[in-house]
C-alpha positions in Angstrom: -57.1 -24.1 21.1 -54.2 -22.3 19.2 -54.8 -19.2 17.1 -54.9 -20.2 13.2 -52.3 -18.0 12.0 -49.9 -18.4 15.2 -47.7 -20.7 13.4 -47.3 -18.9 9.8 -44.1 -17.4 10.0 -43.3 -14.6 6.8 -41.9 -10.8 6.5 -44.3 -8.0 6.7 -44.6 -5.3 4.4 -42.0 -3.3 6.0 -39.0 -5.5 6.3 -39.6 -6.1 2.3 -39.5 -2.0 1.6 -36.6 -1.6 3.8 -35.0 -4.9 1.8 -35.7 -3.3 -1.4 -34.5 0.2 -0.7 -31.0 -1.2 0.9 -30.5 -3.3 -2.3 -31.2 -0.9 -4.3 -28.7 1.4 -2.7 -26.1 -0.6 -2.7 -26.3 -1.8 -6.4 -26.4 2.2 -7.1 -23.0 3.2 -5.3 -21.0 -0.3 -4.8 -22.1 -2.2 -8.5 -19.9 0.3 -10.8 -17.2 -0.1 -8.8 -17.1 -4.1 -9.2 -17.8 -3.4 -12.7 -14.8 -0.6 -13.5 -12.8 -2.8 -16.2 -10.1 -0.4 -15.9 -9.2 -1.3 -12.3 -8.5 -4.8 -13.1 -6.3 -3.9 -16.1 -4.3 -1.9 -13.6 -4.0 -4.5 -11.3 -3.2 -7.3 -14.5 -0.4 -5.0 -16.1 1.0 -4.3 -12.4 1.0 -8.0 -11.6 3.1 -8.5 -15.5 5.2 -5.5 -14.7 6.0 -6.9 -11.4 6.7 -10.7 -12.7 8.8 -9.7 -15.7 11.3 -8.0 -12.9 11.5 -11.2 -11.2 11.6 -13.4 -14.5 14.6 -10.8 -15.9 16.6 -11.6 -12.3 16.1 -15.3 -12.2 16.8 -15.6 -16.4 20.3 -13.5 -15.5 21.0 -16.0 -12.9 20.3 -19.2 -14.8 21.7 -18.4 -17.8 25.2 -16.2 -16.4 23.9 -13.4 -18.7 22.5 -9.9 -18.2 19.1 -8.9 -18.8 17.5 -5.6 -19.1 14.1 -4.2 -18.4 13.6 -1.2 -19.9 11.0 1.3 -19.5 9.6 3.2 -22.1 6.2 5.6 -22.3 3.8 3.2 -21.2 5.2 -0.1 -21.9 8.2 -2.5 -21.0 10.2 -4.9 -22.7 12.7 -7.4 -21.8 16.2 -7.8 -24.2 19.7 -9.7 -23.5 22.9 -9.0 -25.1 23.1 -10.2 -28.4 27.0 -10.4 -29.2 28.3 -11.9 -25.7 26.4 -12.5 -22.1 28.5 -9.0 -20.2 29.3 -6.6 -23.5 27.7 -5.5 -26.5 23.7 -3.4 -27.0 20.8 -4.7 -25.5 19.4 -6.1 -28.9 18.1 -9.5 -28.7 14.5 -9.9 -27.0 13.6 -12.2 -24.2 11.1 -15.2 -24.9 8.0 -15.3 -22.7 8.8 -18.9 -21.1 5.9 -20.4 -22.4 6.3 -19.3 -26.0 8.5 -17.7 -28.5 6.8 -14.0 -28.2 9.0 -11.1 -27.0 8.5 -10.4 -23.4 7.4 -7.1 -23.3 3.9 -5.4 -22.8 1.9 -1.5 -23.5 -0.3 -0.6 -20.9 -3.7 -1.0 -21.4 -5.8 2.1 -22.7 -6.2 4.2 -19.4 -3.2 3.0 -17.4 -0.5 4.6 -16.6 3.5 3.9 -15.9 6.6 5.0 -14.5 10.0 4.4 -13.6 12.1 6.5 -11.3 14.9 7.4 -11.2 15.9 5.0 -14.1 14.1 3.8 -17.3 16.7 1.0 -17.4 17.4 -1.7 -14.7 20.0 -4.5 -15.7 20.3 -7.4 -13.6 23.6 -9.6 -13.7 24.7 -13.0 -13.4 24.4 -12.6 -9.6 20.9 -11.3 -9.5 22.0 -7.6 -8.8 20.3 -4.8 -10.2 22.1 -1.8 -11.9 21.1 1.0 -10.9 19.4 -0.3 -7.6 16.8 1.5 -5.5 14.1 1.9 -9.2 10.7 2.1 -8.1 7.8 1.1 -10.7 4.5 2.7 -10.3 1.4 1.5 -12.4 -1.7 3.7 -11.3 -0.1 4.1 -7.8 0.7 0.6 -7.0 4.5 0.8 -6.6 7.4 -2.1 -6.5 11.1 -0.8 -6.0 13.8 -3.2 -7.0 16.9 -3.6 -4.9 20.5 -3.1 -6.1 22.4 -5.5 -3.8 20.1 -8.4 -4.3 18.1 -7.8 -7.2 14.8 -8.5 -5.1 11.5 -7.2 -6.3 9.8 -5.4 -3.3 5.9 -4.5 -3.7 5.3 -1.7 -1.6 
């Protein structure tokens, strides 16, 4: 004859503390983190940054005309040329391409960015980049964008 209770299976008492007092540990130190809005602003407004380099590049090449990206406090802004496509002030502002806003964009309350060694980068009708070797930082996540070939690096 088998034992009654040789076949209940469960956790005892202990197991269910030491369950309880991880969990609980964990939602105390790793919870705020997931939960830190200002982190994935950072990341968003880096990832727009980023993408607005590699839109301004690709809109010189397709349309023969230079774009700028310019840099200023804590938000950038895309313009083209407004009297001809390789001469005149960087007046006229670039669509976004899936509507009729300017594309430009202020960094969200808390992040922060820069451009070194140039505030403006203007790419050609070639893709190149003038001045070449600008590296964009938004709350130390860096891209640097290359002269020669107007690529977009992430670091």
């Amino acid at each position: 004859m088998t034992h009654p209770f040789a076949h209940k299976r469960g956790f005892t008492l202990v197991e269910l503390v030491v369950t309880m007092v991880l969990i609980g540990i964990l939602a105390a130190v790793a919870l705020p983190r997931f939960f830190d809005a200002t982190a994935f602003h950072s990341r968003g407004f880096f990832d727009g940054v980023a993408n607005a380099a590699r839109y301004a590049q690709k809109l010189a090449v397709a349309s023969g005309c230079d774009v700028e990206l310019s840099f200023s406090g804590d938000s950038f802004a895309l313009h083209q040329r407004a009297d001809s496509c390789t001469s005149g002030a960087f007046t006229l502002p670039v669509s976004r391409p899936a509507g009729s806003d300017g594309f430009s964009a202020t960094a969200p309350s808390g992040v922060s960015l820069s451009a070194v060694p140039s505030s403006k980068v203007v790419f050609d009708s070639l893709g190149r980049a003038a001045p070449g070797g600008v590296t964009v930082s938004v709350d130390g996540r860096s891209f640097t964008i290359v002269g020669e070939s107007g690529y977009v690096d992430d670091l």
